[in-house]
C-alpha positions in Angstrom: -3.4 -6.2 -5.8 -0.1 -5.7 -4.6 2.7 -3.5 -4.1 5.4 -2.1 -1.6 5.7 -4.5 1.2 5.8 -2.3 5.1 6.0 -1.9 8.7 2.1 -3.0 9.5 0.8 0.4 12.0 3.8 2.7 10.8 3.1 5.9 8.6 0.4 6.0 5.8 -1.7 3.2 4.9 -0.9 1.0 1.4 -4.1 3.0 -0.1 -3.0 6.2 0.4 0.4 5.2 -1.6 -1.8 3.5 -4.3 -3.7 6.7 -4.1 -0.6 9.0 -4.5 1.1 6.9 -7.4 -2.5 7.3 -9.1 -1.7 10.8 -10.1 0.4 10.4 -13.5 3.1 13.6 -13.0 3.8 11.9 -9.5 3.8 8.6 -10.5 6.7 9.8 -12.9 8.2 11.6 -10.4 8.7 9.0 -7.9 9.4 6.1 -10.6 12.7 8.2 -11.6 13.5 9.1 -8.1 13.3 5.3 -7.1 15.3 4.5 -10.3 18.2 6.8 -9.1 19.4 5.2 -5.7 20.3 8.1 -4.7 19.2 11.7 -3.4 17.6 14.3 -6.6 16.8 17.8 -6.5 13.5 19.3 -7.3 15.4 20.9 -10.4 16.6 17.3 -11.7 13.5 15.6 -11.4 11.7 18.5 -12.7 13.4 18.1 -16.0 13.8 14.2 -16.3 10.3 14.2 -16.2 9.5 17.1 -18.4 7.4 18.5 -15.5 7.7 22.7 -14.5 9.4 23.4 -11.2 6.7 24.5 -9.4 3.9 21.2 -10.1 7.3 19.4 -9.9 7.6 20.5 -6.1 4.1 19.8 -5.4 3.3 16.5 -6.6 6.9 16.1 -4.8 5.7 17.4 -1.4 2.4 14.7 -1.5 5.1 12.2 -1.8 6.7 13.0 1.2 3.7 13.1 3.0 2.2 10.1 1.6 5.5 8.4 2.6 6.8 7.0 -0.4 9.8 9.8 -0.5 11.9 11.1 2.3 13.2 14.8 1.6 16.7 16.2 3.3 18.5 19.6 2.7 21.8 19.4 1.4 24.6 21.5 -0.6 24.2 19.4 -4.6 27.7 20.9 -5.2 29.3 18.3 -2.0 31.0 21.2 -1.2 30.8 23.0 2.6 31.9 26.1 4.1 32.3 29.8 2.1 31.5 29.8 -1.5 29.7 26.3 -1.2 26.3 27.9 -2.2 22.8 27.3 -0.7 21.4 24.2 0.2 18.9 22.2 -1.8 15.8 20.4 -1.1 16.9 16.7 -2.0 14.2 13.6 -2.5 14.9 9.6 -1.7 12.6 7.0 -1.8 11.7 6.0 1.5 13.0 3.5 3.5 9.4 2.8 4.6 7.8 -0.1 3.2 4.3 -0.2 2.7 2.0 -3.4 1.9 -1.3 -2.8 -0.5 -3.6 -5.8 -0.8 -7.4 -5.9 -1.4 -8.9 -7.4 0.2 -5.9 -8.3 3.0 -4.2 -11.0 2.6 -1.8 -11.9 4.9 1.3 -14.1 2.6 4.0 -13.0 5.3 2.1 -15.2 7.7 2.4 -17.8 5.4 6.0 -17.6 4.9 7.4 -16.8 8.3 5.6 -20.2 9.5 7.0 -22.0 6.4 10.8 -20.4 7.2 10.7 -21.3 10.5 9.3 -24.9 10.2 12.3 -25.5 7.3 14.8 -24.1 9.5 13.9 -26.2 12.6 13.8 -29.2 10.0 17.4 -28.1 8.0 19.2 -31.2 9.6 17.1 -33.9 7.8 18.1 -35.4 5.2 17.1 -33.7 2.0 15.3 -30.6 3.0 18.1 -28.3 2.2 18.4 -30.1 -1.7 14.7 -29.9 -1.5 14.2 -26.1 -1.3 16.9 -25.5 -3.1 15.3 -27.3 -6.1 12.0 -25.7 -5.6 14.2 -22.1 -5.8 15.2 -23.2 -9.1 12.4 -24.1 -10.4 10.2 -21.2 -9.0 13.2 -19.4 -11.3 12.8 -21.1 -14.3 9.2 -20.1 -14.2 9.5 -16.4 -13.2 11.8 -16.4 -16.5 9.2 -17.8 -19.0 8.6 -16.0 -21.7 11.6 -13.4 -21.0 14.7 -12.8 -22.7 16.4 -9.7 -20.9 17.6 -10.5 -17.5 17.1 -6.6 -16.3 13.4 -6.5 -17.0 13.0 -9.8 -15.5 14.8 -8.3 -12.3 12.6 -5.3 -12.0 9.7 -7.0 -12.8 10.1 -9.1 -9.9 11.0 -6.8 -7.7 14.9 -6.7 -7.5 15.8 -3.1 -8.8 18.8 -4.4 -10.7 21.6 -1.8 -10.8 24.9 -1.8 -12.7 27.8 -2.7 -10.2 31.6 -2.8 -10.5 33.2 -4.9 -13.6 29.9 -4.7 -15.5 28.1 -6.9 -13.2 24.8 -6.1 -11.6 23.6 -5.0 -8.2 20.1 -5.6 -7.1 19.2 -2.9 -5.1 15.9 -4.5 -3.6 15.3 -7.4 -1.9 11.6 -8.6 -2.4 12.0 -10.8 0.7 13.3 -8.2 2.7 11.2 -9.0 5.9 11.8 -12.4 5.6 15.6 -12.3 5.3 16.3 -10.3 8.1 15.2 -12.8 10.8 16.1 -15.8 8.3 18.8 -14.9 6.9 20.4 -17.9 5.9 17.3 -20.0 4.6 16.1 -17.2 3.0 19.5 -15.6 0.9 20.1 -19.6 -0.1 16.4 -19.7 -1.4 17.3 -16.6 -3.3 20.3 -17.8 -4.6 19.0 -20.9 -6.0 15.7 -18.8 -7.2 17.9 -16.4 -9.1 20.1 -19.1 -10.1 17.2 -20.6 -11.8 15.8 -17.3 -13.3 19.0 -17.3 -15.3 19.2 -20.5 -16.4 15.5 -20.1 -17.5 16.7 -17.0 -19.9 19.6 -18.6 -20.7 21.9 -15.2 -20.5 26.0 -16.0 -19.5 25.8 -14.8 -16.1 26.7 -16.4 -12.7 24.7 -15.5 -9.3 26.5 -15.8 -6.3 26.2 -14.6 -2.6 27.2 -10.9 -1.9 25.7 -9.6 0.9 26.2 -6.0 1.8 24.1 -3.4 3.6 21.3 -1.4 1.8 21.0 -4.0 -1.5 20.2 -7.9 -1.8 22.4 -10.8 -0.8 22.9 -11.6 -4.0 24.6 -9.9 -6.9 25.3 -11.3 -10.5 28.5 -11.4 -12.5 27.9 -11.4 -16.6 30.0 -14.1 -18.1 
């Protein structure tokens, strides 16, 4: 079983998320939090989930100690100095990333060895094409048996969020740790993977590279 991939040693363990996101009210709780990509107040979440104040704040608080939410105080109005009313208790989702896998299995391994053994091999002929076809394809299959691209993109992981012009940002990166020590090889695999996924559902849209800080390299353009 797996879930939120993390800092191996750092913070709680993967069970005790998996134990946290158990609880129904919390599970809610955090799944519209994560959904917002941005900071919420105990009040907002409260109501979005149709959950009182009070249980509201205390599945809230488990969250922030079982990692999964990171809490702040800050003024919901934006405003500061005189008149700019109290401050708030605010909720994120964590930047912490936690792995969950019974028994362990160790994939990352897997896939750092692999990125570093195509990278040292980029200049021969045909690896590049090669991977890039493999993307695709590994696309086209992630897309069987879909037909909206959204649910396709949370389902595997992306967090797809609505960017300028209509087009769509993906505010997750499922290959996070991966990317950020190969970040060429891995955002071109992505590219072509993503490239595939839409071809698969066959939706008029266009994935190009995009990177920016805090979201995936790649965002996509509907056409």
């Amino acid at each position: 079983m797996s879930g939120m991939a993390g800092q191996p040693g750092s913070g709680p363990s993967g069970l005790d998320a998996l134990a946290a996101l158990a609880e129904p009210t919390r599970r809610a709780l955090y799944a519209y939090i994560a959904a917002q990509g941005r900071a919420v107040s105990r009040d907002e979440a409260a109501s979005a989930t149709g959950t009182k104040r009070a249980t509201a704040a205390f599945h809230l608080e488990r969250l922030v100690e079982d990692g999964l939410l990171e809490a702040r105080f800050a003024r919901v109005s934006g405003r500061t100095g005189p008149g700019a009313g109290r401050t708030a208790k605010l909720y994120a989702r964590s930047r912490q990333r936690i792995a969950v896998s019974l028994p362990p299995r160790r994939y990352e391994i897997a896939g750092e060895v692999l990125a570093s053994a195509l990278e040292a091999a980029r200049e021969a002929t045909g690896v590049s094409e090669a991977a890039a076809r493999a993307a695709d394809q590994a696309g086209k299959q992630i897309a069987a048996g879909g037909t909206d691209l959204a649910e396709v993109l949370t389902r595997s992981g992306y967090e797809p969020k609505e960017g300028p012009e209509g087009g769509i940002h993906l505010a997750n990166c499922p290959f996070h740790e991966l990317a950020a020590r190969h970040a060429d090889l891995v955002c071109a695999m992505n590219l072509h993977l993503l490239r595939g996924l839409i071809g698969g559902l066959g939706v008029c849209a266009q994935a190009r590279l995009d990177p920016a800080e805090g979201r995936c390299c790649v965002t996509i353009t509907l056409t």
